[in-house]
C-alpha positions in Angstrom: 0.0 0.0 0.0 1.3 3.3 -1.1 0.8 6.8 0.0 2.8 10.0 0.4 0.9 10.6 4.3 1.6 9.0 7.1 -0.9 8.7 10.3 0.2 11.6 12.2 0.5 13.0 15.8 -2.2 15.7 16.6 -1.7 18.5 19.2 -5.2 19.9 20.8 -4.7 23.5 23.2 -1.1 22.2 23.8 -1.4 18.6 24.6 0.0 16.6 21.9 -1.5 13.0 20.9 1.4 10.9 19.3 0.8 9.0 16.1 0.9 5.4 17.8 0.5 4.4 21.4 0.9 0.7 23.3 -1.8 1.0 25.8 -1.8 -0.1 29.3 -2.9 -3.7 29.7 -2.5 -4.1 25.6 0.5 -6.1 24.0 -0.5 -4.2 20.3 0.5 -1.1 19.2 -2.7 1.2 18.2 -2.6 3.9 15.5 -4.3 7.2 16.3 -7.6 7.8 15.1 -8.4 11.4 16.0 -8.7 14.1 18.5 -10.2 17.0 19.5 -11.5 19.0 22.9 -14.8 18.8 24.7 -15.8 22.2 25.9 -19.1 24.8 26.3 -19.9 27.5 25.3 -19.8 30.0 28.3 -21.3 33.4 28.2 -19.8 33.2 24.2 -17.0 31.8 24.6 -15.6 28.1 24.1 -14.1 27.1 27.3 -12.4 23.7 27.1 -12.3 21.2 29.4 -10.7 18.3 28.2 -8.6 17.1 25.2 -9.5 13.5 24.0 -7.6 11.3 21.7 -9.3 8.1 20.3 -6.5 4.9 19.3 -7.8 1.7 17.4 -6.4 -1.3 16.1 -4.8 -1.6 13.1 -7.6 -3.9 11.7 -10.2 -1.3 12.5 -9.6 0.1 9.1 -10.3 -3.1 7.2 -13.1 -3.8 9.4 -14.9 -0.4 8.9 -13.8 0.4 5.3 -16.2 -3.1 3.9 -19.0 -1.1 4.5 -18.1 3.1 4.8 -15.6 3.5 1.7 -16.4 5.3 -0.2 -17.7 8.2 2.1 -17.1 11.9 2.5 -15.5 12.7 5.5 -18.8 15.3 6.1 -20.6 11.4 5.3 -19.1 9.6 8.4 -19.4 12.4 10.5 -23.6 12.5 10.2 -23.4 9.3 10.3 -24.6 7.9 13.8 -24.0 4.0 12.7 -20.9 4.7 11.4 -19.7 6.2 14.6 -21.6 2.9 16.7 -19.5 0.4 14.3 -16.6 2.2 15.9 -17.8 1.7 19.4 -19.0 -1.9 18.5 -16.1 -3.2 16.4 -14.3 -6.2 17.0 -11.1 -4.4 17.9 -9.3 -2.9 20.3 -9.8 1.0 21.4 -8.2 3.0 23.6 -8.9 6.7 24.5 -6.7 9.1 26.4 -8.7 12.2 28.3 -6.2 14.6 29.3 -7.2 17.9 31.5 -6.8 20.9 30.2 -8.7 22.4 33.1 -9.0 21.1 36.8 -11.2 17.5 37.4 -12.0 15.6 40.2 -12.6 11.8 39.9 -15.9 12.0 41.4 -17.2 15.2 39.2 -15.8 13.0 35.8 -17.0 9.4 37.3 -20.8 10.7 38.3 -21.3 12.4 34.9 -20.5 9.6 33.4 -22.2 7.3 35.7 -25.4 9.5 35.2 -25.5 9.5 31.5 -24.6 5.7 31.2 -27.3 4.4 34.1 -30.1 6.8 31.8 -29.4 5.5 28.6 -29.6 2.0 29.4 -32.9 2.7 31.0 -34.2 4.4 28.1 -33.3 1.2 26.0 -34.5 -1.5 28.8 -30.9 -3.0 29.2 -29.9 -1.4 32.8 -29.5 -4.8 35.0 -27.8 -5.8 38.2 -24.5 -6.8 36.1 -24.6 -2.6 35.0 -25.5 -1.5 38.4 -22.3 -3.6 40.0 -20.2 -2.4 37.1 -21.2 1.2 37.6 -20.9 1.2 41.5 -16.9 -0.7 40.7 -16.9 2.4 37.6 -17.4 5.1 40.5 -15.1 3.6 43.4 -12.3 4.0 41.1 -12.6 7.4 40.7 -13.5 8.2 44.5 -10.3 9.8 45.8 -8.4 10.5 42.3 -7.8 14.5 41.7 -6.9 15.1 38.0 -4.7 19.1 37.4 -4.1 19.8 34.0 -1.8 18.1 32.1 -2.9 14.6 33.7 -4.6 12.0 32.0 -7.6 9.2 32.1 -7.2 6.4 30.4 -9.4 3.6 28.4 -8.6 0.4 26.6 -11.8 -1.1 25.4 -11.2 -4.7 24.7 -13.5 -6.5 22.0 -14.3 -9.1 24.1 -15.9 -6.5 26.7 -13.4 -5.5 29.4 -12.5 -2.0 30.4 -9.3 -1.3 31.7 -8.8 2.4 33.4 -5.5 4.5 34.5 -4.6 7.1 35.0 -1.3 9.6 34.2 0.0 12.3 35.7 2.3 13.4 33.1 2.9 12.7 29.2 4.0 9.4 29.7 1.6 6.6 29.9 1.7 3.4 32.6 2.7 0.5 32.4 0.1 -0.5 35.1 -3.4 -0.1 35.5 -5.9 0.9 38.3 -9.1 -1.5 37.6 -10.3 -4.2 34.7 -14.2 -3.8 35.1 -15.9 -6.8 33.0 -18.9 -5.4 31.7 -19.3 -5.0 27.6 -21.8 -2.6 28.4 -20.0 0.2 30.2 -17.1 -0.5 28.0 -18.7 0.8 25.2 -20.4 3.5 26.6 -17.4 5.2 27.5 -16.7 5.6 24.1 -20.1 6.1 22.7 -20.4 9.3 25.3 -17.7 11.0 23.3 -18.1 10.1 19.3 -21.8 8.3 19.8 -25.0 10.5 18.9 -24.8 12.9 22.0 -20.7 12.5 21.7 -19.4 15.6 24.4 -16.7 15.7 21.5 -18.3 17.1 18.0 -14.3 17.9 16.9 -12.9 15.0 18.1 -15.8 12.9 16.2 -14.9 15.5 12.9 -11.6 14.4 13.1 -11.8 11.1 13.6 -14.3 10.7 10.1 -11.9 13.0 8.4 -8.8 10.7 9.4 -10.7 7.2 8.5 -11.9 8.9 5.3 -8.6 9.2 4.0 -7.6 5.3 5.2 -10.5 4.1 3.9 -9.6 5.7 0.4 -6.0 4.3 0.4 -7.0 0.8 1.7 -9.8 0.4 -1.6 -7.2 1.7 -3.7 -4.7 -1.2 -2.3 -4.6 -4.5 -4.2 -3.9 -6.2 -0.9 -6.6 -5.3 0.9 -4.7 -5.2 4.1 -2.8 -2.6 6.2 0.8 -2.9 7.2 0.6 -2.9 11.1 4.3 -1.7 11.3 2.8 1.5 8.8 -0.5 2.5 8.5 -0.8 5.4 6.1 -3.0 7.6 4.3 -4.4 10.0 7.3 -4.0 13.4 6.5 -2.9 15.7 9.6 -6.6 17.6 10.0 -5.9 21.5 11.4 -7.5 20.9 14.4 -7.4 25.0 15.2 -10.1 25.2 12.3 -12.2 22.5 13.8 -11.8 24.6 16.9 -12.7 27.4 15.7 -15.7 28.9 17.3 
């Protein structure tokens, strides 16, 4: 497979993602999918919160591009399935939330605690197995204090695990806090930041625009396949335009 891009890092208000990361808990290397802030608008002004980057497998690509080549990157990022065969894919994910402004465990854990526990009730899939999961979800978090700079992290294994640690600088762990064992939790993480009501609109922008580009070099490729040592074809997306408010 040719191409003159290669995936590249991305920087968001100062923090910078690299191009490839080996996650805590994970023996693969995962490429970097996109990133971008989550933020409000105050009084009319953006004020960001957090900088988020989204990892997957290399085999993501192949897996997503049978059925969204072919797509815009506006396409995939109005898409709400596209964004749920991310979430749902039989790969690995990993997502870095790093501070830009001060977080407590317990104001990040309850959110999302609060958002997961009324979603599943909405659907009719909130069971004993979620409540355990989110009461394991919120313990974790109890008595952590996250400045800026420092980081939360995610690997969401296909097979349903979450793994969470957490980084006080740019380097990441080779440790991890807690494994919580529920499929359902370890997708909602990520579906709370790319899914329908993502708290990330850039970071889901970015990520479409990134895939767009891989999925358009891997139909183009004869073999079908991405080279796990090189995967290519991402254009580096000006995140300070997505910003742009």
């Amino acid at each position: 497979m040719s191409s003159s891009h290669a995936v590249t890092q991305l920087e968001v208000d100062s923090y910078l993602f690299p191009a490839e990361v080996k996650p805590p808990s994970s023996t693969k290397n995962l490429f970097l999918g996109g990133a971008g802030a989550r933020g409000l608008e105050i009084d009319g002004k953006f004020i960001k919160f957090t900088a988020i980057g989204v990892y997957l497998e290399h085999n993501a690509v192949s897996s997503l591009a049978v059925n969204w080549k072919g797509k815009t990157a506006e396409e995939l990022t109005d898409s709400v399935e596209f964004f749920n065969d991310i979430v749902t894919g039989p790969f690995e994910k990993f997502i870095q939330v790093t501070t830009i402004l001060p977080l407590t465990g317990q104001q990040y854990s309850e959110k999302v605690a609060e958002n997961c526990v009324a979603h599943w009730k909405a659907i009719g899939t909130y069971t004993d197995a979620e409540s355990k999961a989110i009461e394991k979800f919120l313990e974790v978090f109890k008595n952590e204090n996250f400045p800026p700079g420092s980081s939360i992290l995610f690997t969401q294994s296909p097979l349903g695990s979450l793994t969470i640690s957490f980084s006080k600088g740019d380097s990441l762990p080779e440790s991890w806090n807690a494994v919580i064992e529920n499929k359902q939790l370890s997708e909602a993480v990520l579906q709370s930041i790319i899914g329908k009501h993502g708290v990330s609109p850039e970071a889901k922008q970015n990520l479409a625009a990134r895939l767009s580009e891989l999925f358009e070099q891997w139909e183009s490729s004869s073999t079908r396949e991405l080279d796990p040592e090189k995967v290519e074809g991402a254009a580096n997306c000006d995140l300070k335009m997505l910003a742009a408010k």
